[in-house]
C-alpha positions in Angstrom: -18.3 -16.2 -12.3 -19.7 -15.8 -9.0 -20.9 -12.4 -9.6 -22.3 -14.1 -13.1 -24.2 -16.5 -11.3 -25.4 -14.4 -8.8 -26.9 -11.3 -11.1 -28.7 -14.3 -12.9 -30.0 -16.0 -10.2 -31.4 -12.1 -9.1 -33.2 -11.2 -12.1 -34.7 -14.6 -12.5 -36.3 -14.1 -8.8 -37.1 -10.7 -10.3 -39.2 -11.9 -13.0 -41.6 -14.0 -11.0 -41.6 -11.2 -8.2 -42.2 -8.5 -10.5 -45.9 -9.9 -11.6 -47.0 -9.7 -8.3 -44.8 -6.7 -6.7 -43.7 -4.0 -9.2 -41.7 -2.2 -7.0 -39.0 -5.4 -6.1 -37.6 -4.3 -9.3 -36.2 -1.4 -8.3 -35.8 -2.8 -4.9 -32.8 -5.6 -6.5 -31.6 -2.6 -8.4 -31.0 -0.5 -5.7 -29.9 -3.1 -3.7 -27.1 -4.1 -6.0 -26.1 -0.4 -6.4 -25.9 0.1 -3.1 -23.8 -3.1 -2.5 -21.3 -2.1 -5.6 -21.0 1.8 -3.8 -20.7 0.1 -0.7 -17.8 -2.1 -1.7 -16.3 0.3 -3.8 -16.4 2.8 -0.9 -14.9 0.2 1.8 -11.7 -0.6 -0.5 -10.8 3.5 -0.7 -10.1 2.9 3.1 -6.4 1.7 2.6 -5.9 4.1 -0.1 -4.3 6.5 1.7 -1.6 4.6 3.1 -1.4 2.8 -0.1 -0.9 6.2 -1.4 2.1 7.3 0.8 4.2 4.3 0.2 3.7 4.7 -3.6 5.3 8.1 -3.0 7.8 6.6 -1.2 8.5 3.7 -3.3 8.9 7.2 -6.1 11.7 8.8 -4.3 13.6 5.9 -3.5 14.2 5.6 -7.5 14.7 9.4 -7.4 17.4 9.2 -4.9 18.8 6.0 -6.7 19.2 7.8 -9.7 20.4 10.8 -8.1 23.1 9.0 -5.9 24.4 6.7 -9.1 25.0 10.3 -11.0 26.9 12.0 -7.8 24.2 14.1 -6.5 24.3 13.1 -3.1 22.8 16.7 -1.6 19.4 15.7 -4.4 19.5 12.0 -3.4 19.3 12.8 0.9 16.8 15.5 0.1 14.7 12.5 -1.8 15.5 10.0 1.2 14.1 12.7 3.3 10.6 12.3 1.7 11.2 8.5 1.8 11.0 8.7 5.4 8.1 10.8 5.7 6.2 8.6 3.4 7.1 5.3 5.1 6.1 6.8 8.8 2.9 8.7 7.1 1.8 5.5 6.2 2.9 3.7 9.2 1.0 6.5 11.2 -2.6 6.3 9.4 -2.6 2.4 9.7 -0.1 1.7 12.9 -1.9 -2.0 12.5 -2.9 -3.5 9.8 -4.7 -7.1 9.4 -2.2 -9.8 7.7 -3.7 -12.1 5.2 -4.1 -14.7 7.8 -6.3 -12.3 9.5 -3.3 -12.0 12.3 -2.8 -7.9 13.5 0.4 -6.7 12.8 2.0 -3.6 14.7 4.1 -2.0 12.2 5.6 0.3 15.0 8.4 -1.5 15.8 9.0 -2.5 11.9 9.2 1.3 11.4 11.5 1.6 14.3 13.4 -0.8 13.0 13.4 0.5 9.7 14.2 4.0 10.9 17.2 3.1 13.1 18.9 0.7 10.8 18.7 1.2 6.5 17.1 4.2 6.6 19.3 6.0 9.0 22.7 4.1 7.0 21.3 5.5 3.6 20.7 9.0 5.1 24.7 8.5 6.6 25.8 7.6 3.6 24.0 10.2 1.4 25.3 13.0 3.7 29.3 11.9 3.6 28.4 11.0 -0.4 29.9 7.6 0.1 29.4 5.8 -3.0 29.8 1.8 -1.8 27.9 2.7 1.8 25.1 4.0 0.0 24.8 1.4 -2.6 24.6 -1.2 -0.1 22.3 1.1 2.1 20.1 0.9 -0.8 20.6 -2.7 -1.2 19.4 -3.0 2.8 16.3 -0.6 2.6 15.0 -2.6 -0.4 15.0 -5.8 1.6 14.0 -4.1 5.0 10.4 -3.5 2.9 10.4 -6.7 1.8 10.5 -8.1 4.9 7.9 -5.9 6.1 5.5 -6.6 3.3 6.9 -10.2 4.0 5.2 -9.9 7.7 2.1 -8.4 6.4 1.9 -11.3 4.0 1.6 -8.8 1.0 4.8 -10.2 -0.9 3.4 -9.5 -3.7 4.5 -5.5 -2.8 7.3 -5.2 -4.8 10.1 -2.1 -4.1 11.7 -0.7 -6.8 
C-alpha cells in the first residue's frame, strides 16, 4: 500500500514538474529503477549463507531417510555435508543482526552445535546405532531451532 501511495504521489509531482522540466521525467524513472536494483541487490547479500543451510537442511532429510532404511555408511557421508554446510554458513556471516537489531556471534552456537548433536549423530551413524541416532536427530533438529530461536528467525523451520 505504501509502495501504492508512494508511486502515486511520484507521478502526480511528475505531472506538474514535467511542464516546466522535461527531463524530471526520466529523472523519477531512473530514480525508482535505481532504488528497486538497489534493494534488490542489497537482499542477495544473505543469500549465500541462506544458501548453505538450505543445503544443509537437504542432507539432513537425506541422511534421515538413509539411516531409517539401514544405510548408516550413506547417512554419515550425508551428515558430513551437514556439517560443512552449517560451518560454511557460519563462516561467511560469523555475526549476524537479530531482529531486535542485537549482534549475534554464532561461533560459539556452532561450537556448540559441533561438539554436542552433531558430533552424537556422526557417533551414532558410524556404530549404525539405530535409537542413538534417532534421538541424535531428534537433538540436531532442536539445536537449529534454538539457534534460529537466538537469531529471532523462528520462523526457520528444520526439516
Amino acid at each position: 500500500m505504501f509502495l501504492g501511495n508512494l508511486a502515486r504521489d511520484i507521478q502526480l509531482t511528475q505531472k506538474k514538474q514535467t511542464k516546466t522540466n522535461p527531463a524530471m521525467k526520466l529523472s523519477v524513472s531512473s530514480f525508482l529503477i535505481l532504488g528497486a536494483s538497489l534493494f534488490t541487490l542489497s537482499s542477495c547479500v544473505t543469500t549465500p549463507t541462506a544458501q548453505k543451510m538450505r543445503e544443509a537442511n537437504t542432507m539432513l532429510k537425506q541422511s534421515a531417510k538413509k539411516a531409517e532404511k539401514g544405510d548408516y555408511a550413506g547417512a554419515n557421508s550425508a551428515a558430513a555435508a551437514i556439517g560443512s554446510g552449517v560451518r560454511g554458513a557460519v563462516e561467511l556471516a560469523p555475526v549476524v543482526q537479530s531482529k531486535t537489531g542485537k549482534d549475534v556471534n554464532l561461533k560459539p552456537l556452532l561450537a556448540a552445535w559441533e561438539s554436542g548433536p552433531y558430533k552424537d549423530l556422526r557417533k551414532a551413524l558410524a556404530g549404525s546405532q539405530e535409537k542413538a541416532a534417532t534421538a541424535a536427530f531428534t537433538n540436531l533438529r532442536g539445536q537449529c531451532t534454538n539457534c534460529h530461536t537466538a537469531i529471532g528467525r523462528p520462523e526457520i523451520r528444520v526439516n
